[in-house]
C-alpha positions in Angstrom: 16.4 11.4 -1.4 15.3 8.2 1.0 12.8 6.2 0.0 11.2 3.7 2.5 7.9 2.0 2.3 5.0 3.3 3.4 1.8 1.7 1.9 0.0 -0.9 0.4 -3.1 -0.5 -1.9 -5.8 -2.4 -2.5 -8.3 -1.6 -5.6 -12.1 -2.8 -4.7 -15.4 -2.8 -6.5 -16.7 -2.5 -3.0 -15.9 -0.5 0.0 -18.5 -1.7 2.3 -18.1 -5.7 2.1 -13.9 -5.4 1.4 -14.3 -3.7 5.1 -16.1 -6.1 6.4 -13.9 -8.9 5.3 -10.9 -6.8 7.5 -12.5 -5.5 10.5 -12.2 -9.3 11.0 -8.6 -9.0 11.2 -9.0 -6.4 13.7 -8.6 -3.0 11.1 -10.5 -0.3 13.0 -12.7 0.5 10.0 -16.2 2.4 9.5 -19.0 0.2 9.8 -20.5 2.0 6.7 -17.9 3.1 3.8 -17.7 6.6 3.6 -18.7 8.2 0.5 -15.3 8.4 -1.2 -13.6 6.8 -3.4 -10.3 6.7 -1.7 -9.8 5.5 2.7 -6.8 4.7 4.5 -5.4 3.8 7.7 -2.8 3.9 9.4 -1.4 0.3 10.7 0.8 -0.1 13.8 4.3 1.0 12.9 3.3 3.6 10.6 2.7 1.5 7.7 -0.6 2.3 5.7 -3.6 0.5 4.0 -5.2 2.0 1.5 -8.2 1.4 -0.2 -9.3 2.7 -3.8 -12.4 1.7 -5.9 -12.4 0.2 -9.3 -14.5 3.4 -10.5 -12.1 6.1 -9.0 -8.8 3.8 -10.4 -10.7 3.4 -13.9 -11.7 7.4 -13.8 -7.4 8.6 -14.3 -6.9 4.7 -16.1 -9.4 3.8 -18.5 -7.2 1.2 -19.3 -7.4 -0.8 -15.7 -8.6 -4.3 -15.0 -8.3 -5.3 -11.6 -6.5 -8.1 -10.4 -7.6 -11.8 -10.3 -5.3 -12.1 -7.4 -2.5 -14.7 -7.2 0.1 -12.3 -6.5 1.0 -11.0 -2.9 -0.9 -11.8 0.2 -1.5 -10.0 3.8 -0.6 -12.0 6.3 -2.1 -11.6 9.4 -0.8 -13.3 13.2 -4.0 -14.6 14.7 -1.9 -15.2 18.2 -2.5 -18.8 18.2 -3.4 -21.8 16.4 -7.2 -21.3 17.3 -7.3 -18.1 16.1 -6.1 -18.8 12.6 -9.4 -21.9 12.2 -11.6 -18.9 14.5 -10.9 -16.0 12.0 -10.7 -18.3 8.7 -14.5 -18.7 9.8 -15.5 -15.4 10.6 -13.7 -14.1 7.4 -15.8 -16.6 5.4 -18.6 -15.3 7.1 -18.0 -11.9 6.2 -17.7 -12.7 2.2 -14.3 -14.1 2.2 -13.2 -17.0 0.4 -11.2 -20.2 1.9 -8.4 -20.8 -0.8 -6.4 -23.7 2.3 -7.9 -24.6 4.7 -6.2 -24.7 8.0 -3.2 -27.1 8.4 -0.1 -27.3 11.0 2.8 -26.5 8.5 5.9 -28.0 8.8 8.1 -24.9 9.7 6.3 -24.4 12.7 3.1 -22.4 12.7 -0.9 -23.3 12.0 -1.0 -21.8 8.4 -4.4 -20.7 6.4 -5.6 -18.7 3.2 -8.3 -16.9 2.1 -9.3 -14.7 -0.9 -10.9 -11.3 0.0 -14.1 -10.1 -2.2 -12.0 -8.7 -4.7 -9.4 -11.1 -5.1 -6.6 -10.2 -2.6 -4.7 -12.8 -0.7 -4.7 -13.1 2.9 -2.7 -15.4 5.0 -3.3 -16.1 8.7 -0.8 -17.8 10.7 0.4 -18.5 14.2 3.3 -20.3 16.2 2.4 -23.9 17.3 3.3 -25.0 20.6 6.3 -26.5 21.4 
């Protein structure tokens, strides 16, 4: 048996506003959820994202709470230090939340976080000049 690591899952109350939040970072999503309670894509390098709603986790475990967040993040290469402030503001715009605010990090890149609707972490990042 080989096991390698295909996916990563994200449990949402929302499928609508949790894709808008990452059509900002440049997922090729539906502009309208379909009417499912699973979606999925397939990421560059075969690796996928996957989105499930609370109701359809909750319908096989009665027993599920969904996360507060705090645990892993997304992180996502804007391409350069603009970018990272640029889509920090767009993903507020979209229903995001700022959790750092943009700041030239000492290990080299322009570094920012953000919470999505539901909780999930995303980093943005990009190599500083020089």
């Amino acid at each position: 048996m080989t096991i390698h690591f295909s996916a990563v899952g994200l449990v949402v109350a929302d499928l609508d506003r949790s894709f808008a939040c990452y059509r900002v970072l440049g997922l090729d999503l539906p502009t309208e959820a379909p009417e499912v309670p699973h979606f999925e894509v397939t990421l560059r390098g075969g690796l996928r994202l996957m989105w499930d709603t609370v109701e359809s986790v909750s319908s096989f475990d009665p027993e599920f709470e969904p996360s507060s967040g705090g645990g892993a993040a997304l992180a996502f290469d804007c391409g350069s230090p603009d970018a990272v402030d640029e889509t920090l503001a767009a993903l507020i715009e979209a229903g995001c939340t700022s959790t750092k605010a943009p700041w030239d990090a000492f290990w080299g890149q322009r570094y920012a976080s953000a919470m999505d609707p539901d909780g999930h972490s995303l980093d943005l990042f990009a190599a500083l000049p020089g």
